[in-house]
N, C-alpha and C positions, 0 to 999 in steps of 0.2 A: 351360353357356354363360350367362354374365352381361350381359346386355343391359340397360341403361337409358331407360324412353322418358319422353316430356317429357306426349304426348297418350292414350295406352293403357296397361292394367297389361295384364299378361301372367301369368299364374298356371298353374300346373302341380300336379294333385293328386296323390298317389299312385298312384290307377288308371290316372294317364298321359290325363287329360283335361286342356285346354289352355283356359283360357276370356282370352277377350280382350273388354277390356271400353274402351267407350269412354269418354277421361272428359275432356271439355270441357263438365259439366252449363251455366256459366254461357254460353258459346254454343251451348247446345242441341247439343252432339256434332256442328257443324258441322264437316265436311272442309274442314282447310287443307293448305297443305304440307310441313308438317312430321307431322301425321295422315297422309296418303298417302303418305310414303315408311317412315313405324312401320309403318304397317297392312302394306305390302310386306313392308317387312322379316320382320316376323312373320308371316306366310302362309309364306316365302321359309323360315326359322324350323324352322316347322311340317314342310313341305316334306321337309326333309332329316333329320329326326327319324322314324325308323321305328317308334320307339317310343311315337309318341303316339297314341292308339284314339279323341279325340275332340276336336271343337271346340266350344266353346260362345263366340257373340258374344253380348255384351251393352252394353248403356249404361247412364254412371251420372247419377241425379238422377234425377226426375222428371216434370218438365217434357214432355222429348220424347224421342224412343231418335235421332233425326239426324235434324239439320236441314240438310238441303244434299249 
C-alpha cells in the first residue's frame, strides 16, 4: 500500500517494524487536522496489517517531540 502524508513519514523495515514519525519540527509536531486524520489513518494502516511485529513513534527536530 502506497500512502502519501503531508504531516507523518511512515517507514516499514524488513523486520516488519513500522515507525511513524512526526514531522511538523517548525510547529514543534503540533496536532492539526490534517496530523489527526494521517496519525488515524495509519494506526487504521497498522491495524489491518497482520504482519507488522512493531510500532515505533517518533518526532522529528529537536526542539520538542509535540507540542499540543
Amino acid at each position: 500500500m502506497s500512502t502519501s502524508y503531508e504531516t507523518i513519514r511512515y517507514e516499514t523495515t524488513p523486520d516488519r517494524v513500522v515507525t511513524i514519525t512526526l514531522d511538523r519540527p517548525q510547529a514543534l509536531n503540533a496536532f492539526d487536522r490534517t496530523m489527526c486524520e494521517e496519525v488515524r489513518s495509519a494506526w487504521q494502516r497498522i491495524k489491518d496489517d497482520a504482519s507488522v511485529n512493531a510500532v515505533v513513534l517518533r518526532a522529528a527536530g529537536d526542539r520538542a517531540f509535540c507540542a499540543g
